[in-house]
N, C-alpha and C positions, 0 to 999 in steps of 0.2 A: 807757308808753302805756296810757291806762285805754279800753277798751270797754265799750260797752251795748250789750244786745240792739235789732236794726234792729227786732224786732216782741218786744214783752214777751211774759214767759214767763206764762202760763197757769196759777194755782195755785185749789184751790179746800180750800176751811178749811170740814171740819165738825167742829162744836165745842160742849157742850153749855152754856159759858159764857158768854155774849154780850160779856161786856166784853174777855174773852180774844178771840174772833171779832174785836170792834172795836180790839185793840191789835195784833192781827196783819193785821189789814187797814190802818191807819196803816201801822205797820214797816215791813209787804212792800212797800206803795204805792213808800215813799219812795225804797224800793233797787231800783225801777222796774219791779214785777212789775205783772202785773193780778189783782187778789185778787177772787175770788168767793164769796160766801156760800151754803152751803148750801140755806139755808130761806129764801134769793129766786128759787131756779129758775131765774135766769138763766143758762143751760146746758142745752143738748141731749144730746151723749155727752161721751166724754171725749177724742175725735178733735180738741175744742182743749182741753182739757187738757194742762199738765205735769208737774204733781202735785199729788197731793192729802193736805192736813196732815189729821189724822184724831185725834181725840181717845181712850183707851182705853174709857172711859164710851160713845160713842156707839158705838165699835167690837162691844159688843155688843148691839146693835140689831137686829135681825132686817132688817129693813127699806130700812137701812144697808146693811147687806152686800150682799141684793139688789138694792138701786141698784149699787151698785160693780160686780156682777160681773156684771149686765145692761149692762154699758159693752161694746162690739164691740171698744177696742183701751185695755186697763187701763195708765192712767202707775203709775212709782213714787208706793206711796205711804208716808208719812211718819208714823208711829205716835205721837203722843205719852205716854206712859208714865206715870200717876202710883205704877206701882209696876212690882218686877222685870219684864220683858218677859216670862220663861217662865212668871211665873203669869197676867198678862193672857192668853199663848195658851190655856193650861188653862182658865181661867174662861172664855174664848170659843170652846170646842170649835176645832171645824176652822174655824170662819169669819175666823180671823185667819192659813190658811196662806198666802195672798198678800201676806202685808205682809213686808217687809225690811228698812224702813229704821226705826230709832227713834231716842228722845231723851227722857231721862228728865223728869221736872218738879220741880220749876221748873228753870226754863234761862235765863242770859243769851242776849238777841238776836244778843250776839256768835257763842254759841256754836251757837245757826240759821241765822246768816247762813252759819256754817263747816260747816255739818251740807249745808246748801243744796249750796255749790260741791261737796261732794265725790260729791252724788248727778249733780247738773250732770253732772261729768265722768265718774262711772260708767256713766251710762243716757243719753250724749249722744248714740249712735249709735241708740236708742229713741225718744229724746224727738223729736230732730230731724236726721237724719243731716246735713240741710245749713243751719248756724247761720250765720246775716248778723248781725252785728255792725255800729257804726259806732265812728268814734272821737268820742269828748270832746273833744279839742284839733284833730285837726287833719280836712282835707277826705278821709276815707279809708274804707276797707271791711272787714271780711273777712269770709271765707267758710271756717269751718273755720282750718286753717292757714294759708290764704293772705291776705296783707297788699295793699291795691289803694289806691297812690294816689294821686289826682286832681291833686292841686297839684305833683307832681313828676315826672307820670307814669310811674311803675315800679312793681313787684308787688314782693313780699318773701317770704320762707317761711326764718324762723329769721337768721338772718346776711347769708343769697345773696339778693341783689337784681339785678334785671333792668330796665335801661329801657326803656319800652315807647314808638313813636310815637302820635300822639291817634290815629289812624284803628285801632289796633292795641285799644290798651287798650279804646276806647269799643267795639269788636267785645269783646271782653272778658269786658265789662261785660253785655252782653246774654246772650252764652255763661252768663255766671256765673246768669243767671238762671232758665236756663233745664236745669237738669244733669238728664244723661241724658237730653235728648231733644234729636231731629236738629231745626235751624234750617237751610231752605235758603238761598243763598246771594242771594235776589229778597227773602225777608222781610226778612232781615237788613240789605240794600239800604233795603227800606221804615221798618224800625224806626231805624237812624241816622238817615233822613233830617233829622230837626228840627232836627240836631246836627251832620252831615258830610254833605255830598251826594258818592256813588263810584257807579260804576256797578256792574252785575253784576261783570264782570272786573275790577275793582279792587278788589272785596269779595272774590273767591276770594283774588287775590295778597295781600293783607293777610291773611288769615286763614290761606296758607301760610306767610307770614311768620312771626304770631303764635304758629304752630305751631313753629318752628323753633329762638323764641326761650324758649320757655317746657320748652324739652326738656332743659332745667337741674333741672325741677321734673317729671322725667316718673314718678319712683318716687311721685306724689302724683293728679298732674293728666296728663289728655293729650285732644288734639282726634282724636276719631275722623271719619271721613268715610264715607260710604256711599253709594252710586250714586241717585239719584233721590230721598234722602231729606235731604241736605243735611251741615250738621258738629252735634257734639256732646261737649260737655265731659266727661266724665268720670274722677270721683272715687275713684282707687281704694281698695278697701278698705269699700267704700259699695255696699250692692246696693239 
């Protein structure tokens, strides 16, 4: 099963080379990120940012840095190295103690592409606690470890599969959108409507149901409920 990000990841390339800037901007495009360039300012903070590739040359930059560290929430960022990494930190005093991740130069794209998924999965609970994916091949979702899908209605997590009824899943589906926060059981009414018309009472019993069935997966996911405020998916392990 191949996924892509439901919303591209966020990278921004400062880089003193322009053609390097424009060969990482083609690359990343292709493998479906959104590539930003430094010195077009298209970017506020770094609240959509993912990460940011950073060249060792620009990295001492005065100016640079106080960009980066005037950011309100810093992504990993990605050091490109044309020489050992402990001498670039020494030539860049303290302004390079927030970097972690590197990659010497020259580098196969292969070996970015590879350098990419392993910050991915390091700093995935940072970047994005709750990652929507879709599939390539078929009608389906995820969110995190959970697999959701539309053409066969049933959810997945590793092996264990659950079939879900439409009124079930498509409650779901909205839950999934909304984690960590209470949906009362009248919205939730309203938001299916385009899709299942239930009344109130048949949106609580469907979403006890849902709850009931999804208690296979409850060391991951579970529906909380609360008096006057409605239900709420929650991801454990996720604050």
């Amino acid at each position: 099963m191949e996924w892509m990000d439901f919303v591209p990841k966020q990278i921004l390339v400062i880089h003193h080379n322009p053609m390097m800037i424009s060969l990482l901007q083609f690359g990343l495009s292709k493998q479906g990120y959104h590539v930003k360039n430094f010195e077009d300012r298209h970017y506020t903070d770094s609240s959509h940012l993912d990460l940011i590739i950073l060249d060792s040359k620009r990295a001492k930059e005065r100016d640079i840095l106080l960009t980066i560290q005037s950011f309100r929430h810093t992504p990993p960022i990605l050091l490109l190295a044309e020489t050992p990494v402990d001498d670039e930190r020494n030539e860049a005093g303290e302004g390079l103690d927030f970097v972690k991740e590197n990659l010497n130069v020259p580098f196969e794209f292969e070996e970015l592409n590879l350098k990419l998924k392993l910050i991915w999965a390091k700093y995935r609970m940072k970047i994005r606690p709750y990652d929507w994916q879709v599939s390539v091949q078929h009608k389906a979702f995820k969110l995190n470890e959970i697999e959701i899908y539309l053409d066969c209605m049933e959810i997945r997590l590793g092996h264990v599969r659950q079939a879900l009824r439409k009124a079930e899943i498509y409650l779901l589906m909205q839950l999934l959108q909304r984690p960590e926060q209470y949906t009362s059981a009248e919205q939730l009414k309203l938001l299916l409507a385009k899709d299942i018309v239930l009344d109130r009472r048949r949106v609580e019993y469907y979403v006890n149901e849902l709850r009931r069935k999804i208690e296979i997966f409850d060391d991951l996911i579970h529906i909380q409920t609360k008096r006057n405020f409605g239900y709420c998916l929650q991801f454990k392990g996720v604050s």
